[in-house]
N, C-alpha and C positions, 0 to 999 in steps of 0.2 A: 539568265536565259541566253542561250543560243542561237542566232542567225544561219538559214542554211538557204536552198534552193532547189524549186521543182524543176530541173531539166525543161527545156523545152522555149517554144515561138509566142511568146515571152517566158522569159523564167519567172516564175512565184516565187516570193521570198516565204518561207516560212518561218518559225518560230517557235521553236523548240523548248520546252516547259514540264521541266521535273519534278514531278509532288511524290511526296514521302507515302499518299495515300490515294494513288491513285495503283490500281489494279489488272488495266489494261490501256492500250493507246487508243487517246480519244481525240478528234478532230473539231474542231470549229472555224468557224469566220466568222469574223464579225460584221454584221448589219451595219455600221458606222461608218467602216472606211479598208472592211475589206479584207484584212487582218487575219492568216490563217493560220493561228496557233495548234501542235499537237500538242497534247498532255501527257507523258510516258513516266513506268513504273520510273522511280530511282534509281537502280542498278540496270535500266535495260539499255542495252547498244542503242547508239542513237540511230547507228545503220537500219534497225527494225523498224524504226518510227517512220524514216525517210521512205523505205520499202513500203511500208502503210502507207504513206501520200502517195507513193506513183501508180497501187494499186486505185487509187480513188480519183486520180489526177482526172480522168473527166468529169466527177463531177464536182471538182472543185473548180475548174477551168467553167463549164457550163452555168455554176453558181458564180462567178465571177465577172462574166458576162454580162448577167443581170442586173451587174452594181455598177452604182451610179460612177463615171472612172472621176479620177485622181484631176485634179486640177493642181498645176504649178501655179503659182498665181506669180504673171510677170508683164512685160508690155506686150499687148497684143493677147493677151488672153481676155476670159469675160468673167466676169462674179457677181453675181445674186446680191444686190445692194436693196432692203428694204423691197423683196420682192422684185423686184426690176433688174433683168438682166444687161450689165453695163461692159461696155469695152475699155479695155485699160489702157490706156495713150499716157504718152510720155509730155508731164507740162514743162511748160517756161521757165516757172519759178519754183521755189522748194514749195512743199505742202500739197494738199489734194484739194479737189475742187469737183464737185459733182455736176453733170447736166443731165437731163434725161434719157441717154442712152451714153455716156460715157463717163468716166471718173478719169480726172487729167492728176497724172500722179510726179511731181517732182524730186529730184536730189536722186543720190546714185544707188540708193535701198529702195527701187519702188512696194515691193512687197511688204518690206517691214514699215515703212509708212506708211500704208494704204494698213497694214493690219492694226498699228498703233491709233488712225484714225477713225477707223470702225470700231473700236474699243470707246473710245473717246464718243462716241455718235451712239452706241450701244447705251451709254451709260448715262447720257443725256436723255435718248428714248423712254428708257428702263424706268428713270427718278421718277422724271414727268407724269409716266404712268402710273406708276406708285402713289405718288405723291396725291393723283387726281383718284384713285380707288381706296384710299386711305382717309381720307377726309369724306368721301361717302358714306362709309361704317364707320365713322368718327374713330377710327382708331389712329395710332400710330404706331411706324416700326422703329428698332434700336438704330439699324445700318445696312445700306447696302452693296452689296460684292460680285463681281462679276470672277467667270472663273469659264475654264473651254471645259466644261464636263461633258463627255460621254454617256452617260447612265441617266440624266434627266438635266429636265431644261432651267429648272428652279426650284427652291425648296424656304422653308420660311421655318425657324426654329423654334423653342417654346420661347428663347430669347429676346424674339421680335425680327431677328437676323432675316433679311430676305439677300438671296442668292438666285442671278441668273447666267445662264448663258452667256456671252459676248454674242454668238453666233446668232443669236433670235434676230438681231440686226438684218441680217442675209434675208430672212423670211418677211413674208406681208406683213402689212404694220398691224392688220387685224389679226393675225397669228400671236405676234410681240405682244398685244394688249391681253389677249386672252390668258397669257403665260402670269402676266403682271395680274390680272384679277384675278387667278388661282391660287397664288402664292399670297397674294393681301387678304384672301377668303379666309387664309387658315390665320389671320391675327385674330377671327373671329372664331372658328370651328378648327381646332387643329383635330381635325379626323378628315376623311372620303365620307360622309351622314350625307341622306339626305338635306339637312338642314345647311352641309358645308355647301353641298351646289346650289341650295336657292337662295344664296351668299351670290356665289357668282354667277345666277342666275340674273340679279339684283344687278349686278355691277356692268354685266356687258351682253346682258341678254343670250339666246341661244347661240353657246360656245360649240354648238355641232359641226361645224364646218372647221373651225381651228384645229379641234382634234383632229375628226378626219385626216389634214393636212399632216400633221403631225407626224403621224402615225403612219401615213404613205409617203410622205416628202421629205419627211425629219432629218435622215439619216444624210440625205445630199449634201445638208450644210456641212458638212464634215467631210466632204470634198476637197475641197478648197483649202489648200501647201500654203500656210504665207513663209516657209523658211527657205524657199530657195535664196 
């Protein structure tokens, strides 16, 4: 893939993306974090595809608008810690340190600290909840793995394997549980049945409001740059 750019106050990076079987030039962004890849024939000039974004460039600009922006995660910025919007100050000593409205972050990486320790706090969440949804259907899992996926927030294999997020950390803790009694549901029912929701019906009562959040709020946590 290619890197190029929409002209203009700011420039859009695009993302140029050749398949042997695609037919004509196709446009998307992604809901995650904004991402505007074209998809163009094999052999077509990439000059056309670019001419294709500038023809469309309002409503890519207009769609972009609506996305939740980009956060650098550094001192003086804010992040979504277990729900709670926290300001990021520079601590005393190396390591991080939560209060109720700030995260004091030491040593000369704060970002990759603060992202190392949300991992670390993700994963402690995560077990716990597992661990407490797991011994209520008397089940157990093989192991668990965190991973920054895109495409969903956890997954539980025929293995036993449960897989979350890191980033469910950012969201409500009652978002984080709902995810963990979804994914422990299917050690009992690995399908969507009736019978698999009134698993996790069983387990954390009416998960209506998580989704919701989900499904409106989701995409923000992928906001948040820890590589600057």
């Amino acid at each position: 893939m290619s890197a190029y750019h929409l002209p203009g106050e700011p420039p859009v990076p695009l993302v140029l993306r050749r398949s042997a079987r695609a037919k004509r030039i196709s446009l998307r962004i992604s809901a995650l974090d904004g991402r505007v890849t074209l998809t163009l024939p094999a052999r077509l000039p990439a000059r056309e595809a670019l001419e294709f974004a500038a023809e469309k460039e309002s409503w890519i600009r207009d769609h972009l608008a609506r996305h939740p922006a980009l956060v650098e995660v550094a001192i003086g910025s804010r992040v979504s810690i277990e729900g709670q919007q926290r300001l990021v100050v520079a601590g005393q000593k190396r390591g991080v340190r939560l209060t109720p409205n700030e995260v004091m972050v030491g040593g000369n990486s704060p970002a990759r600290s603060l992202e190392r320790y949300l991992k670390e706090l993700a994963r402690d969440r995560l077990a716990a909840a597992s661990d407490h949804y797991a011994a209520q259907v008397g089940r157990s899992y093989a192991k668990l793995s965190l991973r920054d996926t895109r495409s969903r927030w956890g997954s539980c294999s025929s293995a036993g394997t449960l897989m979350y997020s890191w980033r469910l950390i950012l969201a409500p803790p009652e978002v984080l549980s709902y995810v963990a009694a979804h994914e422990v549901a299917h050690l009992v029912e690995m399908n969507h049945s009736a019978d698999f929701w009134a698993v996790v019906a069983q387990l954390c009562g009416d998960s209506s409001a998580a989704r919701q959040w989900l499904r409106e709020e989701g995409s923000s946590l992928h906001r948040y740059r820890f590589d600057t």
